[in-house]
Backbone as CSV, one residue per row, in Angstrom:
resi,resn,N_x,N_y,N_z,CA_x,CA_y,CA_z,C_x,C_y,C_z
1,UNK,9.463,-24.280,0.452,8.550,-23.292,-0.078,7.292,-23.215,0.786
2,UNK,6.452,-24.262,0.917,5.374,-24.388,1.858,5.470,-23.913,3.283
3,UNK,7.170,-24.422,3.845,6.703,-23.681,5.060,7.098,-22.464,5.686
4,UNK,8.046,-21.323,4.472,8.283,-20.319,4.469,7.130,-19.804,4.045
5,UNK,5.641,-20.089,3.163,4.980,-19.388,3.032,4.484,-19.618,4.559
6,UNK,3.983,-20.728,5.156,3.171,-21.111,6.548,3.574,-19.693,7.291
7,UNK,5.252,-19.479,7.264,5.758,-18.364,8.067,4.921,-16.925,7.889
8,UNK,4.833,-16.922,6.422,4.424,-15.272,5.908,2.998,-15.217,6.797
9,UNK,2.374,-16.546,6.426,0.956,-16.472,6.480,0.410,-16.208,8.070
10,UNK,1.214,-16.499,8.931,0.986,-16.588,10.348,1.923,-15.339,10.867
11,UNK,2.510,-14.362,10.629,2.682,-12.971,10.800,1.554,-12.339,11.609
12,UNK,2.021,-12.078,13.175,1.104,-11.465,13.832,0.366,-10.398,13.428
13,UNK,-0.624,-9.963,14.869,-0.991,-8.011,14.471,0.237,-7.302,14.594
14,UNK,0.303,-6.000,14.030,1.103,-5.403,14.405,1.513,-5.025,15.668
15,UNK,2.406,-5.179,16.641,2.175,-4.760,18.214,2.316,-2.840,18.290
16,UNK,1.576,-2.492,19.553,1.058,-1.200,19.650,1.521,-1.041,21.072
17,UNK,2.172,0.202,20.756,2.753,0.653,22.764,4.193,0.884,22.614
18,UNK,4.515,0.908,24.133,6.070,0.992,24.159,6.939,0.028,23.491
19,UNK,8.298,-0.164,23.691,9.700,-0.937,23.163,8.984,-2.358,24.126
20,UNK,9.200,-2.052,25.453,8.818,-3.173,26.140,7.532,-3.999,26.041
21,UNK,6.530,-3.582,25.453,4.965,-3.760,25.706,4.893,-4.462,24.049
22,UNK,5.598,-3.986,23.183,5.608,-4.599,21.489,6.540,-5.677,22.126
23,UNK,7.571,-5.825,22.611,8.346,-7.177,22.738,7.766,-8.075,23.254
24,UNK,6.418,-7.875,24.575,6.274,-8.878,25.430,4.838,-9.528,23.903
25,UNK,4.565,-8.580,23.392,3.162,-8.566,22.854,3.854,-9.674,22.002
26,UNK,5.073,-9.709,20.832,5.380,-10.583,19.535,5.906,-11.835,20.690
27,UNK,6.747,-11.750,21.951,6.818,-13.065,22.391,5.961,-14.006,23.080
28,UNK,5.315,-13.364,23.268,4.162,-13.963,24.513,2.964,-14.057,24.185
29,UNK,2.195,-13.403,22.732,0.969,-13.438,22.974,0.519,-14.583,21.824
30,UNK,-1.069,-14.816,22.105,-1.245,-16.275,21.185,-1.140,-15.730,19.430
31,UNK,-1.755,-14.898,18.925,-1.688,-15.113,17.200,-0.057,-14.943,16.979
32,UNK,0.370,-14.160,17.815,2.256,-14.417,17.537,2.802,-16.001,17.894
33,UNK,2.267,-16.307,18.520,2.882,-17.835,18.826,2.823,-19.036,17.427
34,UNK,1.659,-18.516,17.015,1.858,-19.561,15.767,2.922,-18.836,14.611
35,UNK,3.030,-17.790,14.958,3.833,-17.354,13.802,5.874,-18.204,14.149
36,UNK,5.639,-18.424,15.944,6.884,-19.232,16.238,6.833,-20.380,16.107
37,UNK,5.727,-21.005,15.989,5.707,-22.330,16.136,6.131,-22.520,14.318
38,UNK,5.294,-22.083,13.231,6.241,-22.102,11.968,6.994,-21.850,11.673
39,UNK,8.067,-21.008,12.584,9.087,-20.721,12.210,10.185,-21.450,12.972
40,UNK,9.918,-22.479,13.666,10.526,-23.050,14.378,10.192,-24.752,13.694
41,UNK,8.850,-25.275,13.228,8.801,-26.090,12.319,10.036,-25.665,10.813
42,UNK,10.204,-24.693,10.695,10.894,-24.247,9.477,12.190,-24.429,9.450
43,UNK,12.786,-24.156,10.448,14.023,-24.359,11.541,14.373,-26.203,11.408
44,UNK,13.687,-26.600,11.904,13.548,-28.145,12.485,13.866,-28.682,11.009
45,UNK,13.002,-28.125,9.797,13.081,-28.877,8.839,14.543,-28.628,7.813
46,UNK,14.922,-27.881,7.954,16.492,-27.223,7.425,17.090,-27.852,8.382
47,UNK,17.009,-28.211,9.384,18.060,-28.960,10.105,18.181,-30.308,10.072
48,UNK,16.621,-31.028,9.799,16.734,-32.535,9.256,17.095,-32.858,7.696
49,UNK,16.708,-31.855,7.131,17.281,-31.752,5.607,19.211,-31.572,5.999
50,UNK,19.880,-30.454,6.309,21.105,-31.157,6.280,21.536,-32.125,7.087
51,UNK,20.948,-32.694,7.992,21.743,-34.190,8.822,20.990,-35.039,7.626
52,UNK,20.214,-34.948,6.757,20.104,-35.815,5.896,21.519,-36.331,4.880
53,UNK,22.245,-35.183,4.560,23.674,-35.211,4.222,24.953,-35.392,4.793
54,UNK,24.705,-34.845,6.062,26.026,-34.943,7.221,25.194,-35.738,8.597
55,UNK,25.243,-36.895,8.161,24.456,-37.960,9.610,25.631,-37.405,10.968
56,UNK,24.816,-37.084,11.551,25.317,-36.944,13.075,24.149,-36.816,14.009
57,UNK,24.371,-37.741,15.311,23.129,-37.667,16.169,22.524,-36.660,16.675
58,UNK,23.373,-35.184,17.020,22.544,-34.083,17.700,22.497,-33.550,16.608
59,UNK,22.210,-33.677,15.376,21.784,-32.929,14.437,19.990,-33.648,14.541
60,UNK,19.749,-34.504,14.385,18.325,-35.241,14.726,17.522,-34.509,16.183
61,UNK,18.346,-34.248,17.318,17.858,-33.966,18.532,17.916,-32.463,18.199
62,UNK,18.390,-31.750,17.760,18.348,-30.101,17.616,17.246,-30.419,16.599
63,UNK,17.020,-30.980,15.381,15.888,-30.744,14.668,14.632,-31.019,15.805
64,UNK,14.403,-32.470,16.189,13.319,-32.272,16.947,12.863,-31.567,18.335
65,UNK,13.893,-31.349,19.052,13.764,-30.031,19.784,12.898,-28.823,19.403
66,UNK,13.486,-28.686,17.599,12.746,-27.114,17.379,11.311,-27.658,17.019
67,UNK,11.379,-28.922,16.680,9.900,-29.177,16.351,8.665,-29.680,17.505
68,UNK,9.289,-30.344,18.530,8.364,-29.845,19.712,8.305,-28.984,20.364
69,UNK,9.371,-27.743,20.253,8.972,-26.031,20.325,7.888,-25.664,19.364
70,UNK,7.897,-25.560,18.319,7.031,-25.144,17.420,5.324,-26.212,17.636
71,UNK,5.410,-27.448,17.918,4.711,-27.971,17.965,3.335,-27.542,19.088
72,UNK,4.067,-27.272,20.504,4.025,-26.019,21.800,3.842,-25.059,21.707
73,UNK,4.037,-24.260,20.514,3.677,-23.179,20.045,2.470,-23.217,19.653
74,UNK,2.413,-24.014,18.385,1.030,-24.183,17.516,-0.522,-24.649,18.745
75,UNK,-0.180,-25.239,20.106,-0.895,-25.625,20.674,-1.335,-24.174,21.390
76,UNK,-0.912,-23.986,21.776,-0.744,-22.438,22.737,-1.575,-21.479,21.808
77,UNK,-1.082,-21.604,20.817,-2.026,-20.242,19.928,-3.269,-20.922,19.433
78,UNK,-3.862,-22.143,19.241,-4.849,-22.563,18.885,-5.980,-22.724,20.377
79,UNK,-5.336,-22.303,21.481,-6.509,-22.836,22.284,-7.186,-21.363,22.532
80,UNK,-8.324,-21.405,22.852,-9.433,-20.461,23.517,-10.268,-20.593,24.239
81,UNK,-10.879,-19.410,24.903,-12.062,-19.606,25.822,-12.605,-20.804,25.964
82,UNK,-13.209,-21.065,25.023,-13.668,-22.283,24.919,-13.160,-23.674,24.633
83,UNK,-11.947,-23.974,24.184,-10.907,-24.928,23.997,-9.412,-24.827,25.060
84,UNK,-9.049,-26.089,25.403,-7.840,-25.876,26.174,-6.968,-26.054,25.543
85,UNK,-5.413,-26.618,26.074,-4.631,-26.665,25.341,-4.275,-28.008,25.039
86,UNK,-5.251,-29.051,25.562,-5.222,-30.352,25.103,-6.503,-30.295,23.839
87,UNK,-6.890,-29.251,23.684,-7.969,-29.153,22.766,-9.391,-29.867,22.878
88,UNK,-9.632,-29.968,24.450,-10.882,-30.187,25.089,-11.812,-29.287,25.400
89,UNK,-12.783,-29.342,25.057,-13.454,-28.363,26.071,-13.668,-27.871,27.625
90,UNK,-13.659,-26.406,27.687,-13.102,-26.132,29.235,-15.066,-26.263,29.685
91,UNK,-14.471,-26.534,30.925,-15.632,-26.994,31.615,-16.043,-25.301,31.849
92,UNK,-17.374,-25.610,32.149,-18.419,-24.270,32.441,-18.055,-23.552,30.635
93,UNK,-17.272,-24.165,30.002,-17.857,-23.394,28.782,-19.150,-23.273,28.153
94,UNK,-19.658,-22.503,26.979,-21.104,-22.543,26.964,-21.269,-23.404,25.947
95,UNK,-21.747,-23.981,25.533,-22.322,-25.352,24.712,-22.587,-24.556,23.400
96,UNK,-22.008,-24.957,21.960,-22.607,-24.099,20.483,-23.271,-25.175,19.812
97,UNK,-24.485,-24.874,19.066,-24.974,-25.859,18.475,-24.251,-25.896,16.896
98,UNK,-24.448,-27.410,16.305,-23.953,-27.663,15.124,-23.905,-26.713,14.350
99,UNK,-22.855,-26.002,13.244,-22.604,-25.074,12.412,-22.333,-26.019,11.115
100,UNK,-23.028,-25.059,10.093,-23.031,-25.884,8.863,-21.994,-24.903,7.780
């Protein structure tokens, strides 16, 4: 339930333009990426839920596969100008003072 809502909730902008220019926009761009990275956590977790019933080893490696995809995802769409994708600050960024 939680992470089919995560899915709803992370639903990009709508993409705008051609066939080609909406495809590159939902695969490639960052607020769409978190919408893959939950849906690929979502993935991961339906797949460790049934090897929870049918034990087999590449059922474990296909779950965590999708979950360090999604995990890669969630990193990618959280970084900005000012944050990288180790979630450091990028150098020559501009300095913000404390926010309350």
């Amino acid at each position: 339930m939680g992470s089919s809502l995560l899915i709803y909730a992370t639903i990009g902008p709508r993409p705008r333009g051609s066939f080609c220019s909406c495809v590159m926009q939902v695969l490639f761009s960052k607020p769409w990426s978190l919408f893959w990275g939950s849906l690929a956590f979502f993935l991961g977790s339906i797949i460790f839920t049934y090897d929870s019933f049918v034990s087999a080893p590449h059922h474990s490696i296909i779950g965590y596969m999708f979950f360090v995809t999604g995990r890669l995802a969630f990193l990618w769409g959280s970084t900005t100008d000012e944050v990288n994708w180790l979630l450091q600050r990028t150098p020559g960024a501009r300095k913000r003072g404390p926010t309350l």
